[in-house]
N, C-alpha and C positions, 0 to 999 in steps of 0.2 A: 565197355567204354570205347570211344572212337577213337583212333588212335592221330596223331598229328601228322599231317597232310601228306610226309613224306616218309613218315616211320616204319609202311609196312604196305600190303599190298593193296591194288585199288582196283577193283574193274570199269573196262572197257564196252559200256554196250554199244552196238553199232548193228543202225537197221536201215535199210537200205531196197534198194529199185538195182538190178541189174539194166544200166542205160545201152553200152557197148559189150556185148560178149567177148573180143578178140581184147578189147582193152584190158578189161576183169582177170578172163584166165592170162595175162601178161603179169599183172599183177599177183595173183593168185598162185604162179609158179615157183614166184622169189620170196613171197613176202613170209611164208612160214617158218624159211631159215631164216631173215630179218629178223622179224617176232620173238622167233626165239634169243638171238644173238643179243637184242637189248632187254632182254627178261621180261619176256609173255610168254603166255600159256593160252592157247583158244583152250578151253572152259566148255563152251557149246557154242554146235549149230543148228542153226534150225531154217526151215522153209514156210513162208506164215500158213496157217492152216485156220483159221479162223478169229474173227472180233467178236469178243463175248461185251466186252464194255471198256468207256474211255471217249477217248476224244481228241486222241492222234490217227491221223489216216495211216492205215494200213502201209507194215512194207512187205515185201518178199521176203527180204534173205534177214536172219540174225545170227551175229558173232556177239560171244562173250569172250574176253583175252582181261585176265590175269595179269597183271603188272608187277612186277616186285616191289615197286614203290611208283610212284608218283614220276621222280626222278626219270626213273625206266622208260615209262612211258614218253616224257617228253624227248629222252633222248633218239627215240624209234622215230620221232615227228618233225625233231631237229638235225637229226643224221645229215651232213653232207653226202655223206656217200650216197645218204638213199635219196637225193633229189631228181632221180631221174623215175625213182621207182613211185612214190605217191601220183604221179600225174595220172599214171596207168590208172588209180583207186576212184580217183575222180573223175575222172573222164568216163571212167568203165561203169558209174555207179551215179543212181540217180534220187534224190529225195533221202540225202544221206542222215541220219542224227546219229550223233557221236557224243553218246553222255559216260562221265566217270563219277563211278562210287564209291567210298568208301568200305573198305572191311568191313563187318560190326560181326563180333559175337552174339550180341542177343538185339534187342528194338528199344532197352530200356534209355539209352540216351536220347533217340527220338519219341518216348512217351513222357520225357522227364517236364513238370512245368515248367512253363518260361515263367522268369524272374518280372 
């Protein structure tokens, strides 16, 4: 069953174009302790290695991060603290998508009919 939006953990997929290299690893230096500090987990990474099928253009890099909640997550993205530190992500990175999932135990909630 899906749990409610902020009850439990959510991932983060984020796929991505390296735009600036020096901007990226700026980024890339701080953001692990960040990540952690507001409860994430990188999960996986990966470097694209091929399109089998779909109908999103290809990126380079993928992270998956672990969120403890919902909550977590926004707090990583609303941080004051870290407004110096996202400019680096952005700047450093190109063709960004930033999508969040929810948990699921099993698929049965997304095979259930609709009413």
């Amino acid at each position: 069953m899906s749990q409610p939006q902020d009850a439990g953990p959510v991932y983060a997929l984020n796929l991505f174009d390296i735009a600036d290299r020096e901007e990226y690893l700026a980024y890339s230096r701080r953001s692990p302790k960040e990540v952690a500090a507001h409860g994430g987990r990188v999960v996986a990474l990966g470097r694209f290695q091929e399109s089998i099928t779909g109908d999103i253009e290809p990126r380079k890099v993928m992270i998956v991060v672990e969120w403890e909640s919902r909550a977590a997550f926004d707090s990583y993205r609303t941080d004051p603290a870290l407004a110096d530190l996202h400019p680096h992500r952005e700047n450093g990175s190109s063709s960004y998508v930033w999508h969040l999932f929810d948990r699921l135990d099993d698929l049965r909630p997304l095979l259930r009919p609709e009413p």
